[in-house]
N, C-alpha and C positions, 0 to 999 in steps of 0.2 A: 168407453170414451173413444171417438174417435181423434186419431192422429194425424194431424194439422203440421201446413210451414207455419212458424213464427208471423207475427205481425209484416214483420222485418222482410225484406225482397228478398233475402237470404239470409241463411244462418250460415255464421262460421265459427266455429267455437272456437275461440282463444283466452288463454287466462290474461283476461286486461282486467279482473276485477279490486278493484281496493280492497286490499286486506287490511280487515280491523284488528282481529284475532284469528290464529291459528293452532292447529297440533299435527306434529308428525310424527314417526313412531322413529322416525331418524335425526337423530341429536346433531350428526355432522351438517345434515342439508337445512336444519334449524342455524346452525352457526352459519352457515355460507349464507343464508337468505337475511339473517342480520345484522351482518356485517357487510357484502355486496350491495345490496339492495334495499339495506335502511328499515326493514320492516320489525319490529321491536316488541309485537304482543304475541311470539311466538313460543310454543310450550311440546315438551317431548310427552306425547301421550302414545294408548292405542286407543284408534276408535273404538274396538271393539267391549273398552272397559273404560268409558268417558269417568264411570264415577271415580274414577284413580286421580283425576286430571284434578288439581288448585285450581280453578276458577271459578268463579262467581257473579257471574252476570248472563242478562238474556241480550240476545240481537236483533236485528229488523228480520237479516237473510242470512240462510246457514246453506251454503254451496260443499256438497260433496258430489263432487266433479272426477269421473275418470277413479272412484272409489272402489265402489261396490261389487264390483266384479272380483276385485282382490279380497276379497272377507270371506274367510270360515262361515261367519256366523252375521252376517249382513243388518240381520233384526237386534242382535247387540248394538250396533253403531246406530239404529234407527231410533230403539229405548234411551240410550245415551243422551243423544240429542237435544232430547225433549225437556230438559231440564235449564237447557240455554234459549228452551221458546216462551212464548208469548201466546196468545189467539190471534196476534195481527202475525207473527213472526212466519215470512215464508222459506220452506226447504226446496231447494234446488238440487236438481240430482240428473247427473249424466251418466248413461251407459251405452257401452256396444249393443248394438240393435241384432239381437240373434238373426233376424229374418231381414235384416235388410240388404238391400240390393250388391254390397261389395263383399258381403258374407255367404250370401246363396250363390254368386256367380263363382267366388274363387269355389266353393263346397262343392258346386255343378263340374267345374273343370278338374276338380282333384288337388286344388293347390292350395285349401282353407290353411292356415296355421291359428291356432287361439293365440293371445297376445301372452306377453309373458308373465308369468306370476298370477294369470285367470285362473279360476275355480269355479266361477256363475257365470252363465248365460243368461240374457232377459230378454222378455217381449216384451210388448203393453200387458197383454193379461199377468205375466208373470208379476211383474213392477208393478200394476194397482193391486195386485194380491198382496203382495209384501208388505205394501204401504196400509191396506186397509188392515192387517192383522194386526200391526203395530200401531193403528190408534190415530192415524193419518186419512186426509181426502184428498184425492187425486185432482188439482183443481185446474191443468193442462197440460198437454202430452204435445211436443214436436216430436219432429226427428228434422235431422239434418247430416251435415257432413263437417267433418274438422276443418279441412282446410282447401285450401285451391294448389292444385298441383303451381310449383314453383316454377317448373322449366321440365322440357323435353316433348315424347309422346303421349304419356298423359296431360299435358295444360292443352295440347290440340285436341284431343278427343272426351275432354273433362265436358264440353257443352252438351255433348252426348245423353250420358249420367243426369246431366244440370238436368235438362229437358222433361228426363221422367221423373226425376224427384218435385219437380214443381207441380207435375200432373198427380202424380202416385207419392205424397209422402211418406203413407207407410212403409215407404220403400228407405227409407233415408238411411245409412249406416251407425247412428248416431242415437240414441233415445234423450229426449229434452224432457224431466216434468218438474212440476210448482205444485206441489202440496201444505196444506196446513196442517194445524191437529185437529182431530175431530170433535168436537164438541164434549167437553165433560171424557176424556183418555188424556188429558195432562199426567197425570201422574198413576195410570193403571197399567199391568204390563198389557203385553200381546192378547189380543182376542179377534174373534171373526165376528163383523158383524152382521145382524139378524137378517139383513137382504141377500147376504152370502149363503146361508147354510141351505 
């Protein structure tokens, strides 16, 4: 699948999303979120073992956002999942873009650092692998960038960057995809399918 900008004249990813329901593996940042900010269908899980989690319902869209890179075991959180889907329901999934352009340049200069708490890297081939084992279609890939520099030397030289990601988005730091479940893998584990092997 090739790797596209968004519809959108740009991407900027920010968590503005409604949250309907949530789970975090941290019980304090569950009380902070609500009780600050009012959000009420929040539940102490891991993703890694969703069938541990009380809930009982499917959603439209399931956003695991700035996730997966933090997981052992990635395809745990992916089988998980699938029990809060639907065939309309879409999963949303953002990661660090191994090969992209703010990751290859620090790596070129010597100054990469992986984020904190990483353990996975992704590509696109990596990430439609993943999603295809677990029962998942890859149904579109961005990439982008989190945010616009705020102030200083990077927001004057940020149009730089800007320029080649609108020409080369494989280049974006960012991976965007929207997958469903594959047809008839609702409730089967992991397997590769037959245009894979």
């Amino acid at each position: 699948m090739t790797i596209k900008l968004p519809p959108i004249k740009e991407y900027v990813f920010r968590e503005q999303w409604l949250l309907d329901k949530g789970i975090d593996l941290d019980g304090d940042a569950i009380a902070a979120y609500q009780t600050e900010l009012g959000v009420p269908h929040l539940f102490v899980g891991d993703v890694e073992h969703l069938e541990r989690v009380d809930l009982q319902t499917t959603v439209e869209v399931i956003l695991l956002t700035d996730l997966l890179e933090h997981l052992s075991c990635p395809g745990l959180a992916l089988e998980g999942v699938k029990r809060f889907m639907t065939a309309d329901t879409e999963l949303v999934i953002t990661v660090p873009h191994a090969f992209g352009l703010p990751n290859t340049l620090r790596y070129a200069l010597g100054g990469f650092r992986e984020g904190e708490q990483h353990v996975a890297t992704f590509n696109s081939a990596h990430l439609d692998t993943l999603l295809d084992r677990h029962g998942f279609q890859l149904t579109e890939l961005c990439s982008g960038f989190e945010r616009y520099p705020a102030s200083g030397w990077r927001k004057v030289l940020f149009p730089i960057p800007l320029a080649l990601l609108r020409r080369m988005p494989r280049f974006g730091g960012t991976l965007i995809a929207t997958a469903t479940l594959r047809p008839g893998c609702a409730d089967r584990g992991p397997e590769i399918s037959p245009e894979r092997v």
